[in-house]
ZARO-384313 format. One record per residue (C-alpha): residue number from 1; x, y, z; residue in one letter. Coordinates in steps of 0.05 Angstrom, whole numbers. Example, Ala and Ser with C-alpha at 12.3 -4.5 7.8 and 13.67 -1.06 7.14 Angstrom:
2
  base      px      py      pz  nulo
     1     246     -90     156     A
     2     273     -21     143     S
This chain:
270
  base      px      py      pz  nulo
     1       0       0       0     X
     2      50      50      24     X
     3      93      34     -42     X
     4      30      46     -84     X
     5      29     112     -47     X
     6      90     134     -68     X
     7      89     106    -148     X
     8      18     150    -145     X
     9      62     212    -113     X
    10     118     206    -156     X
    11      78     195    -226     X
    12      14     242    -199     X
    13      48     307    -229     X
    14      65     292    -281     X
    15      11     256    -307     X
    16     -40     312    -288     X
    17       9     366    -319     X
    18       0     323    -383     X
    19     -85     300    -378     X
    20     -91     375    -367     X
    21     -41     423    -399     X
    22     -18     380    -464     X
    23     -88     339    -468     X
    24    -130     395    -445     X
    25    -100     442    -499     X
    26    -102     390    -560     X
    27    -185     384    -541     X
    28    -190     456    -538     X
    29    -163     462    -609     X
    30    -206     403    -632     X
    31    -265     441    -609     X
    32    -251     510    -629     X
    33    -240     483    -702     X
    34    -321     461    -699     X
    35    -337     540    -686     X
    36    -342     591    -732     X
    37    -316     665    -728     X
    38    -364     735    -736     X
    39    -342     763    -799     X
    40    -344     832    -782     X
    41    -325     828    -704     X
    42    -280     772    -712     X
    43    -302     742    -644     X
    44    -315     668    -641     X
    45    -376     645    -642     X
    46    -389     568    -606     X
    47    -437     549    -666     X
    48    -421     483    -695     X
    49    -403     484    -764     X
    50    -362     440    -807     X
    51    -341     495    -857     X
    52    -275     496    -827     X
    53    -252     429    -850     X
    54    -293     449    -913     X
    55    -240     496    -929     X
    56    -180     456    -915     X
    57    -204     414    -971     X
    58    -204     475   -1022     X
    59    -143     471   -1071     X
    60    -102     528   -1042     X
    61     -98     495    -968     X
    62     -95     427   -1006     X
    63     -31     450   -1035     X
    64       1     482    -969     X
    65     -19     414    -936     X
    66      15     383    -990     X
    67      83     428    -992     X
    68      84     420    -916     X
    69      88     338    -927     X
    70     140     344    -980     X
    71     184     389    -944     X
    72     176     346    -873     X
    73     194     282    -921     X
    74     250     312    -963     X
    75     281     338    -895     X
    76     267     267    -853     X
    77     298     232    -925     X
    78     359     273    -933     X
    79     369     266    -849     X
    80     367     186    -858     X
    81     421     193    -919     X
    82     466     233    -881     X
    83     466     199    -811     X
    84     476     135    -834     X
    85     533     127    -853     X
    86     560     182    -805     X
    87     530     153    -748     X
    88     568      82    -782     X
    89     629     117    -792     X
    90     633     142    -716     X
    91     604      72    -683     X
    92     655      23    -725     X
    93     706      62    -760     X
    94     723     124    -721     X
    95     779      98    -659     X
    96     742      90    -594     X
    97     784     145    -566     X
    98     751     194    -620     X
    99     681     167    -610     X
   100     673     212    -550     X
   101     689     286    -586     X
   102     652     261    -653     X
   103     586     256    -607     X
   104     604     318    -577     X
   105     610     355    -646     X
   106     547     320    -662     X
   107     509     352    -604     X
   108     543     420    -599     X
   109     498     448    -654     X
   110     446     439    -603     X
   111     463     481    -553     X
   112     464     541    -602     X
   113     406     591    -614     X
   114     357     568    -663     X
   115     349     641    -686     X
   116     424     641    -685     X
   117     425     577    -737     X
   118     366     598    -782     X
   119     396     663    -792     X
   120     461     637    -807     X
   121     442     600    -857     X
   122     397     661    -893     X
   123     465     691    -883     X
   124     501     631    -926     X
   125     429     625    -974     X
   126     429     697    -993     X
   127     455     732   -1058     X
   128     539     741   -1043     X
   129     533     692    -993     X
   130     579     641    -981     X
   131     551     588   -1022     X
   132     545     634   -1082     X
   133     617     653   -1069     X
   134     638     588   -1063     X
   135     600     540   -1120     X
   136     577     606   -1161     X
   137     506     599   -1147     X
   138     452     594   -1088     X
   139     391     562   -1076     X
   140     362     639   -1052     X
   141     301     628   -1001     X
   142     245     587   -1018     X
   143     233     507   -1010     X
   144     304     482   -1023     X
   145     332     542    -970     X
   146     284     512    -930     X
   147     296     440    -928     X
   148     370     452    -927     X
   149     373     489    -861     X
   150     311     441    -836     X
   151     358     386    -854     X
   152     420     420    -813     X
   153     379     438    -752     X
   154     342     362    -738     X
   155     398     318    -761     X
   156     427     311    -691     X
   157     364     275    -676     X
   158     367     228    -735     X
   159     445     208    -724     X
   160     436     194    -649     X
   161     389     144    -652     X
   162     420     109    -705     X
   163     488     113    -671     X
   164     466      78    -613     X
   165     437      22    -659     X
   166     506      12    -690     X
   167     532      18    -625     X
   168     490     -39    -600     X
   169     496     -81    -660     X
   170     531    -152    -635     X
   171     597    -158    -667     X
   172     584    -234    -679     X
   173     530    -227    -716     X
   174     577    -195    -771     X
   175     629    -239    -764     X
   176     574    -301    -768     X
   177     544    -265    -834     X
   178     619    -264    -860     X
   179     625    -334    -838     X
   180     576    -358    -881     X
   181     588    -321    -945     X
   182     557    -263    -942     X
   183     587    -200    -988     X
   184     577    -129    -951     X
   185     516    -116    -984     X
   186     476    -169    -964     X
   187     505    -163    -888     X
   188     486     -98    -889     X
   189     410    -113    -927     X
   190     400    -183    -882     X
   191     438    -161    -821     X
   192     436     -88    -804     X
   193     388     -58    -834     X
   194     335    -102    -794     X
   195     372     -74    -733     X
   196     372      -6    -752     X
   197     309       8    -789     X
   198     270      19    -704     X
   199     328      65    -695     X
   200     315     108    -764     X
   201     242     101    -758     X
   202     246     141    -683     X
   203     292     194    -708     X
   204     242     194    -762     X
   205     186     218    -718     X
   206     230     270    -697     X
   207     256     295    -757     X
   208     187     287    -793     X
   209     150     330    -733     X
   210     188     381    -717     X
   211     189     397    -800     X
   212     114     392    -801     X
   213     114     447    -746     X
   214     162     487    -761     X
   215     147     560    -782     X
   216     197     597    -749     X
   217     251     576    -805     X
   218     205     582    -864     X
   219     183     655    -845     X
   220     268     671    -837     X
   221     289     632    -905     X
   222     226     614    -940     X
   223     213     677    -975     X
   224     139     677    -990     X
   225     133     594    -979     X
   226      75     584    -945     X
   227      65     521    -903     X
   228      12     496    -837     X
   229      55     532    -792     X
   230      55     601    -825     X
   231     -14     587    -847     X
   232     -39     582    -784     X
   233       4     641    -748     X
   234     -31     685    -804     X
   235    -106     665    -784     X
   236     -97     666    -710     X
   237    -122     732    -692     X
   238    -167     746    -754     X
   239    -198     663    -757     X
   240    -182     634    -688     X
   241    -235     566    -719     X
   242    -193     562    -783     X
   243    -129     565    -752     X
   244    -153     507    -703     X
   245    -171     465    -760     X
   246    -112     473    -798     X
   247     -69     461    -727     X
   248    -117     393    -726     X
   249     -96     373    -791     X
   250     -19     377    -767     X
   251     -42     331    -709     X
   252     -82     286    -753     X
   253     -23     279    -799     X
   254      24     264    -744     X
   255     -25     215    -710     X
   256     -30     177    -778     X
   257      49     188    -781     X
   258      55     152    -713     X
   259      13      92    -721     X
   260      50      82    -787     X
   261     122      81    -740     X
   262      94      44    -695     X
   263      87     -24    -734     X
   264     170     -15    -743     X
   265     177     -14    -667     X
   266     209      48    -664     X
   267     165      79    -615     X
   268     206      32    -562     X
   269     267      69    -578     X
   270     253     133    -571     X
């Protein structure tokens, strides 16, 4: 009894901070999307109306919806290509007395400004920047600027995860593959991938979500890109309704996202 007690006292908080802040807010924003907005006060009225989600389905939200997906797969793609074989190169190539300061430069980006890294990179994106200097030519703002410095700021969460799944790959089980005639390639399709796709899936859901949601970044290097985010920071004061339902179809899309992971087993590595 007394050590139910204490389980209840230690998990209590936290469990009511997340039934009633997180919970609370995501039904708030389900049921604000259902109301509708005065058109010349712009106060909310609670009158149920599915024109909302009506609009979403026009073609110009259908196409932000769309653009947001692309860019929050491009970025999760190009994070996958990248970590792997960094994350390789540091868990089986890189001497184990440099494995330390190569997961160090790996999370030092973190600990830097997010304002500071977004406009850095509108710094390198722009015209005379140092990628025009250097190769003659930039990408300027717009989707690619966008999924570039996306790309730089969430791949510390791709290459972790998939570190630690090299790191916890069983030596023998290369050796046996080796053993019994297996070239690199099909180690690597037979053998490790089935050990690291959990691992890529869960940086996945990071790398996917925090692209979905991301505004700040598009609104520094995206020019006149429009995405969910910036859609929905533009009809917050003037359609507080609209801007619910377009926040619900970021959750919906992340839910769906979710139960897709979830059949890789990822979810029990994060």
């Amino acid at each position: 009894m007394r050590h139910r007690a204490g389980l209840a006292a230690l998990l209590g908080p936290p469990m009511l901070w997340l039934v009633v802040v997180y919970l609370g807010a995501l039904a708030v924003i389900f049921a604000t999307a259902f109301w509708t907005t005065d058109p010349f006060t712009n106060l909310v009225l609670r009158t149920f109306t599915l024109e909302n989600f009506r609009e979403l389905l026009t073609p110009t939200y259908l196409g932000i919806i769309g653009r947001t997906l692309l860019i929050a797969v491009l970025v999760t793609v190009l994070c996958m290509v990248i970590a792997i074989p960094f994350a390789f190169f540091m868990a089986r190539v890189a001497p184990r007395r440099y494995r330390g300061l190569l997961l160090a430069a790996v999370l030092v980006p973190l600990w830097a400004s997010y304002l500071v890294k977004a406009y850095a990179w509108r710094t390198m994106l722009q015209p005379e920047g140092v990628i025009d200097s250097t190769f003659g030519a930039t990408p300027g703002f717009g989707l690619t600027a966008v999924v570039l410095t996306l790309t730089y700021l969430w791949l510390p969460y791709m290459v972790l995860p998939v570190y630690a799944a090299f790191e916890r790959l069983p030596e023998s089980h290369l050796e046996a593959s080796a053993d019994l005639g297996g070239r690199p390639w099909t180690t690597f399709r037979r053998v490790v991938l089935p050990s690291l796709l959990p691992a890529v899936a869960a940086g996945s859901v990071f790398t996917f979500s925090l692209s979905l949601g991301d505004y700040i970044a598009v609104q520094i290097i995206g020019g006149k890109l429009q995405v969910l985010g910036t859609a929905v920071l533009q009809n917050i004061t003037l359609d507080l309704p609209f801007a619910a339902a377009l926040g619900t179809a970021s959750v919906v899309i992340m839910v769906l996202y979710l139960l897709a992971v979830r059949r890789t087993g990822a979810l029990e590595n994060l």
